[in-house]
C-alpha positions, -999 to +999 in steps of 0.1 A: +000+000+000+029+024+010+045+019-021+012+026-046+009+062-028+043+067-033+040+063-070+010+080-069+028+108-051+055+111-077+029+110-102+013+139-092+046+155-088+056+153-122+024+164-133+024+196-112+062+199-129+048+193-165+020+219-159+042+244-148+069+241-175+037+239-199+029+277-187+063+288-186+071+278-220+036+293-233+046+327-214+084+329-222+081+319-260+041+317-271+028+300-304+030+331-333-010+326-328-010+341-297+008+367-307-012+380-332-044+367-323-056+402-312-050+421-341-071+392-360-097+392-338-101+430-342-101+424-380-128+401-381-146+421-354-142+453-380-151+434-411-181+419-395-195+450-384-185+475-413-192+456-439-212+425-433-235+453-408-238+427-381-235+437-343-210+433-324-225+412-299-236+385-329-194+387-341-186+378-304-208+349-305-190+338-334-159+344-323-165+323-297-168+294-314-130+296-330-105+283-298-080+299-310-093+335-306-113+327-283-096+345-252-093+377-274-115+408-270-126+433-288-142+471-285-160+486-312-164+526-318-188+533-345-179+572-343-147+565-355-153+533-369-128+514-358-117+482-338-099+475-308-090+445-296 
């Protein structure tokens, strides 16, 4: 019995380790996605709205559906008619 919880203790170990190189790696050097993931979320944000004349509410929606700009906001000025994200 001891030694099953010690394997699951080292188990749990090196996942705790592979979790926490996972985030340093992603934070230190992220994917080229990441990087520009804002700048394409504004651009679909700013071609929904402009020129398909949906709201923005309805691009956010499907926005959400695509993982990989999924964490990405956006802000919408129609005075100036342009897009943040």
């Amino acid at each position: 019995m001891r030694f099953v919880l010690r394997i699951l203790k080292a188990l749990a170990l090196l996942l705790v380790l592979l979790v926490i190189t996972a985030g340093g790696w992603l934070f230190i050097r992220p994917p080229e996605l990441l990087s520009v993931g804002d700048g394409y979320a504004a651009k679909i944000v700013c071609s929904n709205v402009f020129i398909a004349g949906r709201g923005p509410r309805m691009c956010f929606m499907t926005m959400s559906r695509r993982p990989e700009i999924r964490c990405c906001g956006s802000c919408v000025s129609a005075s100036t008619a342009t897009t943040t994200a």
